[in-house]
VOPAGU-2260 file (C-alpha; in pm, 1 decimal, decimal comma):
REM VOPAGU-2260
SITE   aa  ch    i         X         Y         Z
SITE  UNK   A    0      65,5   -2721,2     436,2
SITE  UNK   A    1     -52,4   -3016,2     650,9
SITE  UNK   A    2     -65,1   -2973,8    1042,2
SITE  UNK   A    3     151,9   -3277,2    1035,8
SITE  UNK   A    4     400,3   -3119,6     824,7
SITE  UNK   A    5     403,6   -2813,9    1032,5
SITE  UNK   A    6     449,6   -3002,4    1355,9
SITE  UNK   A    7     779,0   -3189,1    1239,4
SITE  UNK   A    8     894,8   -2831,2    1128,0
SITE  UNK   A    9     871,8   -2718,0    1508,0
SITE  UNK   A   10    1203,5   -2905,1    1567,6
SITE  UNK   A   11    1379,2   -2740,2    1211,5
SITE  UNK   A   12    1521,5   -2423,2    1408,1
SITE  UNK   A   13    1872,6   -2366,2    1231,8
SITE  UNK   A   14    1964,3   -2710,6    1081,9
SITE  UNK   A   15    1850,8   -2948,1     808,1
SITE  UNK   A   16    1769,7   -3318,7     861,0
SITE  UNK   A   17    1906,3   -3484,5     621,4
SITE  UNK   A   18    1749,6   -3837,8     732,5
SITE  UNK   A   19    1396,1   -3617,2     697,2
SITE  UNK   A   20    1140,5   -3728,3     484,6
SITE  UNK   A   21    1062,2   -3355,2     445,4
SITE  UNK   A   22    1247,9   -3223,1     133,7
SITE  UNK   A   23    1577,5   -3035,1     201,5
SITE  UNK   A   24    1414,7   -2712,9     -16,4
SITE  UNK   A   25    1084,2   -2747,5     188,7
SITE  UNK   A   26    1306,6   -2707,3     573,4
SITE  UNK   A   27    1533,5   -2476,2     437,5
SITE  UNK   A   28    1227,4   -2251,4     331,6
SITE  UNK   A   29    1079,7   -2292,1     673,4
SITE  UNK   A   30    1388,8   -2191,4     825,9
SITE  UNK   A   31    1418,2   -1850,0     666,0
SITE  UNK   A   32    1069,7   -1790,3     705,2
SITE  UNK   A   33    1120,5   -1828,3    1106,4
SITE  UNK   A   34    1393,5   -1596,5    1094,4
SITE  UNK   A   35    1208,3   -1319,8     864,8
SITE  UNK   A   36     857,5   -1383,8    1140,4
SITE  UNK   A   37    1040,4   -1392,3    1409,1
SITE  UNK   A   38    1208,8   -1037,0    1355,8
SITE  UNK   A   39    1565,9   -1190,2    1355,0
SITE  UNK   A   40    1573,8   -1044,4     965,9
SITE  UNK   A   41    1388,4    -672,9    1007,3
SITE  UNK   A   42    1202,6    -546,9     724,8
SITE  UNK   A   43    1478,5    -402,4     460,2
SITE  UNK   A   44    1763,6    -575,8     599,6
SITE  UNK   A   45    1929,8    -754,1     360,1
SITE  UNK   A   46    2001,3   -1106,2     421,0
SITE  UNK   A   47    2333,2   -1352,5     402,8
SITE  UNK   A   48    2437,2   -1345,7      70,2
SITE  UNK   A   49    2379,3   -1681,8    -173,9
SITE  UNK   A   50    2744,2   -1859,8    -107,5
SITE  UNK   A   51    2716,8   -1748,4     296,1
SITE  UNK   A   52    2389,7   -1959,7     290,4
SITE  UNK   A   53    2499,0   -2199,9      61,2
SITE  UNK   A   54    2795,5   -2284,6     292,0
SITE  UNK   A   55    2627,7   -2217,1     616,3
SITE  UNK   A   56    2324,6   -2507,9     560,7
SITE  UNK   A   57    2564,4   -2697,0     310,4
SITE  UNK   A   58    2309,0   -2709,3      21,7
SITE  UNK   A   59    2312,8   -2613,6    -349,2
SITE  UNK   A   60    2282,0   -2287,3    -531,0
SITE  UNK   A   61    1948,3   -2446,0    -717,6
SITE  UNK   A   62    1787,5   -2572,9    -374,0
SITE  UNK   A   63    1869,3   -2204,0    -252,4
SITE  UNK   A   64    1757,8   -2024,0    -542,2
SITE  UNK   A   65    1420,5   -2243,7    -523,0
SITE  UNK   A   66    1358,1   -2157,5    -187,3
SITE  UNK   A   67    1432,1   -1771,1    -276,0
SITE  UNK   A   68    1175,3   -1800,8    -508,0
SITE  UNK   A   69     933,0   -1910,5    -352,3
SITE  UNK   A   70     993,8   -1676,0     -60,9
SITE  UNK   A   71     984,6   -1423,3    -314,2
SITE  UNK   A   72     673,7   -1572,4    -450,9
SITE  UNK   A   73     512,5   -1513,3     -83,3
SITE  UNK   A   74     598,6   -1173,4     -60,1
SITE  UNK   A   75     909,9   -1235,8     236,5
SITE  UNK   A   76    1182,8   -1115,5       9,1
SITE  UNK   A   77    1241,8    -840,5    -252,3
SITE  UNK   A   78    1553,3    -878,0    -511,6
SITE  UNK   A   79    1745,0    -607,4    -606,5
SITE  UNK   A   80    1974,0    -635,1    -932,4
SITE  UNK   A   81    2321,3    -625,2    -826,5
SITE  UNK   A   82    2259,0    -620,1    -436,4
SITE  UNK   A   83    2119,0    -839,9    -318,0
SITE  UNK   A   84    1797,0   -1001,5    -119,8
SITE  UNK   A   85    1621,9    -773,9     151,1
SITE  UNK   A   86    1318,6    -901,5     358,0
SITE  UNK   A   87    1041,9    -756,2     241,9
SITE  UNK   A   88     837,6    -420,1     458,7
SITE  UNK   A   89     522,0    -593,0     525,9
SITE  UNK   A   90     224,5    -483,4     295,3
SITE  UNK   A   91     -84,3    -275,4     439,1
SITE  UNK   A   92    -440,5    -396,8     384,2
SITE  UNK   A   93    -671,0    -183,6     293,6
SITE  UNK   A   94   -1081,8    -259,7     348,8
SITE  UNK   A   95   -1337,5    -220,9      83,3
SITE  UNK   A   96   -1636,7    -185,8     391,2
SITE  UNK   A   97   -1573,6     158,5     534,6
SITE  UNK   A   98   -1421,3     503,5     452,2
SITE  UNK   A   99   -1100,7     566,9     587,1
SITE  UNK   A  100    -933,8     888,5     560,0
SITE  UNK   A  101    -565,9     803,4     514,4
SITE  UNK   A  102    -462,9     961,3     816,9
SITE  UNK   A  103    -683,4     808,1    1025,9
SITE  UNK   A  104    -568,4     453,4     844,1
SITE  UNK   A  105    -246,0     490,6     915,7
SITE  UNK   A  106    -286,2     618,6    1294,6
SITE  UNK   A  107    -512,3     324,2    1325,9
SITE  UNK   A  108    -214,2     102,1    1225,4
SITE  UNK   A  109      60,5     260,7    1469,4
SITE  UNK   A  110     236,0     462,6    1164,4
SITE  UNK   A  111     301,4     840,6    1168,7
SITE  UNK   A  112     127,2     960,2     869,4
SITE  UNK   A  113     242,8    1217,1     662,8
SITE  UNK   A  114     136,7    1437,1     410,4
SITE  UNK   A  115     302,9    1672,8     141,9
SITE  UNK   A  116      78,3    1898,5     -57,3
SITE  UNK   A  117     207,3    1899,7    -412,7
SITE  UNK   A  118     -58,2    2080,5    -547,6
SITE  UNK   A  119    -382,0    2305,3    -430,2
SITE  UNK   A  120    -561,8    2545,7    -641,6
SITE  UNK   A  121    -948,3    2648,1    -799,1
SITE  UNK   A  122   -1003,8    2469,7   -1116,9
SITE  UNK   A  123   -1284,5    2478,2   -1355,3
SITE  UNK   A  124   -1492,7    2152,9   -1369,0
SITE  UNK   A  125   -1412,1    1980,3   -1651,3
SITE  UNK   A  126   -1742,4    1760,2   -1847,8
SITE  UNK   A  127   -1587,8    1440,1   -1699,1
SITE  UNK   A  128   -1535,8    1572,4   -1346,6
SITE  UNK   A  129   -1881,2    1735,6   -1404,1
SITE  UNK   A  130   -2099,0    1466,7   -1473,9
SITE  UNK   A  131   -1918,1    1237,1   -1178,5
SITE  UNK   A  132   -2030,3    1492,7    -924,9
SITE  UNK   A  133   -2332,5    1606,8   -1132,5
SITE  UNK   A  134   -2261,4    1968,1   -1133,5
SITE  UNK   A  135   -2225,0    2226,0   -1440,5
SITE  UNK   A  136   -1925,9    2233,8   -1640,1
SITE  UNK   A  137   -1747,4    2494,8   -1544,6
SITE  UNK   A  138   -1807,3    2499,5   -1201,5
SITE  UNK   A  139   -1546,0    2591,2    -969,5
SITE  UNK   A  140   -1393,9    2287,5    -753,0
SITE  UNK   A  141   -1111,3    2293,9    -529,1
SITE  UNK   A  142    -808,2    2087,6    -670,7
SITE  UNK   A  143    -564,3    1911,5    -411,5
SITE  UNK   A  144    -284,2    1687,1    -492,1
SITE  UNK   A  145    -138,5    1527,7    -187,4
SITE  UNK   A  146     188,3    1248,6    -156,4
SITE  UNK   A  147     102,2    1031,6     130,6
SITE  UNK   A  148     357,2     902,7     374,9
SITE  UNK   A  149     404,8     667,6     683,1
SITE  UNK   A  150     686,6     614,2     886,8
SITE  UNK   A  151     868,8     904,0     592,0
SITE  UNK   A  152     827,6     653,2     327,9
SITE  UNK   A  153     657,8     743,4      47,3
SITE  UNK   A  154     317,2     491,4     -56,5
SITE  UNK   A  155      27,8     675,7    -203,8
SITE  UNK   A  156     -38,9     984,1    -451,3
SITE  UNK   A  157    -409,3    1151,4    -432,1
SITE  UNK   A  158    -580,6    1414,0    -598,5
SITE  UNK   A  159    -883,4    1515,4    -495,9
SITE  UNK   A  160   -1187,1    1773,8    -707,8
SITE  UNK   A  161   -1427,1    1909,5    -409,0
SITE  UNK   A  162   -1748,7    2134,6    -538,5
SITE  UNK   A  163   -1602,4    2469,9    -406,7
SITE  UNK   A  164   -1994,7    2573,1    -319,5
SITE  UNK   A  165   -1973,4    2302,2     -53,9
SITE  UNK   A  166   -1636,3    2392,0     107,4
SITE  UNK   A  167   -1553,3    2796,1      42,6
SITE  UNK   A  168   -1248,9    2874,4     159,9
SITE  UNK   A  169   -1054,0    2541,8     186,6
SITE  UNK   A  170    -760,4    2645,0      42,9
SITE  UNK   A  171    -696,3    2884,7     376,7
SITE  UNK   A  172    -675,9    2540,4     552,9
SITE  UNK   A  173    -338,7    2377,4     615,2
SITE  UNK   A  174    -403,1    2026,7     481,6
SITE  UNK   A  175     -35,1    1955,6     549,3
SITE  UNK   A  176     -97,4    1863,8     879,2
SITE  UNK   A  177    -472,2    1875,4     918,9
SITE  UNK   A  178    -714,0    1596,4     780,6
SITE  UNK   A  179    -926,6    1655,4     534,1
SITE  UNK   A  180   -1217,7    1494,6     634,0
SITE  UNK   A  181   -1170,6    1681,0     985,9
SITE  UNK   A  182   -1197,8    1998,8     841,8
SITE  UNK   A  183   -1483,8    1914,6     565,2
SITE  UNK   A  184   -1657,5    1771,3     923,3
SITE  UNK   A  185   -1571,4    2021,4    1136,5
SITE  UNK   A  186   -1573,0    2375,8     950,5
SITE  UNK   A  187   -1860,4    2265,6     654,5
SITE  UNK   A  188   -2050,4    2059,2     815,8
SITE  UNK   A  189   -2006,1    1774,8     572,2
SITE  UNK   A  190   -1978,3    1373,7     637,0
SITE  UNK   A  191   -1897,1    1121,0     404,4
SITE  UNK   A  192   -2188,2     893,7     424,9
SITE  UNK   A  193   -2132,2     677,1      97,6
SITE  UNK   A  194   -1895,2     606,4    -172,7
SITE  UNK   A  195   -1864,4     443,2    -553,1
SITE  UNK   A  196   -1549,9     358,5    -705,1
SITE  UNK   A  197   -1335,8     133,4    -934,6
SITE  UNK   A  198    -998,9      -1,3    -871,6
SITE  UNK   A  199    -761,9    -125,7   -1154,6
SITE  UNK   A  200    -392,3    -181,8   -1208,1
SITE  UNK   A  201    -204,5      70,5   -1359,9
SITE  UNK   A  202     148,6     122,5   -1437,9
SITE  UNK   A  203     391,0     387,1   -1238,6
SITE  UNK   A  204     455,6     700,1   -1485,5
SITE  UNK   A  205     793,1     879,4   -1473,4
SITE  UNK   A  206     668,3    1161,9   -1276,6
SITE  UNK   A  207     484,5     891,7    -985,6
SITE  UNK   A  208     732,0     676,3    -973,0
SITE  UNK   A  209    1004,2     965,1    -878,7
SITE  UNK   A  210     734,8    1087,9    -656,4
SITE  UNK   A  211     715,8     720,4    -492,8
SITE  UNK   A  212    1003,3     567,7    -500,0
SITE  UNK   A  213     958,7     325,0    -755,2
SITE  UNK   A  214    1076,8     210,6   -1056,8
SITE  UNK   A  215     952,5     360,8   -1425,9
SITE  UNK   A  216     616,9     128,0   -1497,9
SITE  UNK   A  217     617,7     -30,1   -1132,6
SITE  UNK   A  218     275,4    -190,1   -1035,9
SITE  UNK   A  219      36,4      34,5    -884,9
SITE  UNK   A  220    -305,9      51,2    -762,0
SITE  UNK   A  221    -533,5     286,8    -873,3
SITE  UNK   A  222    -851,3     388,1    -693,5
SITE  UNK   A  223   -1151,3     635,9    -857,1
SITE  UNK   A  224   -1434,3     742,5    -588,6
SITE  UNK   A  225   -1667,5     965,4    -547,3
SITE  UNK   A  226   -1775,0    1038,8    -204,0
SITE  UNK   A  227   -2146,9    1138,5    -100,4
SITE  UNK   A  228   -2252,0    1376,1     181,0
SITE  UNK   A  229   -2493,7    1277,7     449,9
SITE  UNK   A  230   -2768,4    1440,9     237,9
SITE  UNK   A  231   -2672,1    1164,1     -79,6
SITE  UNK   A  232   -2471,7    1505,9    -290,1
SITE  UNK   A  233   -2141,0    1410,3    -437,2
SITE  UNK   A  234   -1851,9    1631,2    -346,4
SITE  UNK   A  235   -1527,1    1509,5    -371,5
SITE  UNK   A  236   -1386,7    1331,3    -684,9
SITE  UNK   A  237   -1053,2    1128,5    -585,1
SITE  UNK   A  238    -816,0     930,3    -795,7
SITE  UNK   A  239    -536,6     716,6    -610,3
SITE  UNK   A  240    -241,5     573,2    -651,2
SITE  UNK   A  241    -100,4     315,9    -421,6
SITE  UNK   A  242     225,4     123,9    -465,2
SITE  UNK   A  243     125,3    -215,0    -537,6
SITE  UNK   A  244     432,1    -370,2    -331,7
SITE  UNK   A  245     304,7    -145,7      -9,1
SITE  UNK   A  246     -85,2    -226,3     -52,7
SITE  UNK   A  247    -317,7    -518,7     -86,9
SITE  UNK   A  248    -692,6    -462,9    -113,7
SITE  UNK   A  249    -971,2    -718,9      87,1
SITE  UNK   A  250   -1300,7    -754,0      86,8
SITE  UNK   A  251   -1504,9   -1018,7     298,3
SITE  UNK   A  252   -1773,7   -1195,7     138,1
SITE  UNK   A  253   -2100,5   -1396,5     184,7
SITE  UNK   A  254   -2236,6   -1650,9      12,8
């Protein structure tokens, strides 16, 4: 949008101008957005239903229902089917320049950070997970299966294959409540230096999306890395699964 434009909004608090050359769909959209950035309409509240807004800026149900869109479009409101329109929890960026444990991500951000272990066990390597870490098949790795939470809401799913020789005894660990990367720091002597992965969109299973708090075949992000030691070894295989309508990845580039 032009500065220009922008400027003649400044007036538009809680009224149209209907002598404006500014489009009745384009202030009313400004207007909501105010309300939604200025905090008036908290994240998850649900906002004035259509005929409350209809009658309170005395417009039509198809100028509305364009602006909804395109607030929807901009990721300000969420619909839900036979409720209504909520505003929308802001989305967490996630870098692609440094590696973040997801504790120390979410502490960074002001959230609490939570974790439920779902699963932790010794597992035999299996060819695929053998050749990523370049170790024997069969080789014993420790298997960890973590929900991730901030603020008690529910927005990631990891599991994690670490070469057992590297880390003996993790299991004893509490990784409930302690970090992982503390303890592979702190008790093993291990630092992740470097990592490779791939990121794709998948689609939420039944079992994630329970897990989540999604619906069946919701969009989610899925994250494969392995992570290097200071001395270049791979230890730790991790596949991740973020909720596409809690994350958004970034990268900055040069050309």
């Amino acid at each position: 949008m032009m500065c220009g434009v922008r400027d003649n909004l400044a007036s538009v608090l809680d009224h149209l101008d209907r002598e404006s050359k500014l489009p009745l769909y384009q202030q009313l959209y400004e207007i909501l957005r105010s309300r939604i950035a200025s905090g008036e309409w908290q994240p998850g509240q649900m906002i004035p239903s259509e005929p409350e807004l209809m009658a309170a800026y005395g417009i039509s149900r198809i100028t509305l229902r364009q602006v909804s869109e395109m607030l929807v479009r901009d990721g300000l409101l969420v619909r839900e089917q036979g409720r209504g329109s909520f505003v929308a929890r802001p989305v967490l960026e996630k870098g692609m320049v440094r590696i973040f444990s997801f504790t120390e991500d979410m502490r960074q951000r002001g959230l609490t950070p939570k974790t439920i272990v779902l699963a932790a066990d010794l597992v035999p390597a299996s060819p695929e997970l053998a050749a990523r870490l370049e170790i024997q098949p069969g080789e014993e790795l420790v298997r960890l299966e973590r929900l991730r939470l901030a603020e008690d809401e529910p927005l990631a799913i990891e599991e994690s294959h670490l070469v057992h020789r590297f880390c003996p005894g993790l299991l004893r660990f509490d990784l409930a409540t302690e970090s992982l990367r503390d303890v592979m720091a702190r008790e093993y002597g291990v630092r992740w230096s470097r990592a490779r992965q791939t990121i794709r969109a998948i689609l939420a299973s039944e079992g994630t999306a329970a897990l989540l708090g999604v619906k069946l075949d919701a969009a989610l992000l899925y994250i494969e890395r392995v992570s290097y030691s200071q001395v270049n070894a791979p230890v730790e295989h991790l596949r991740v699964q973020y909720r596409g309508d809690r994350y958004v990845l970034y990268n900055e580039l040069v050309g």
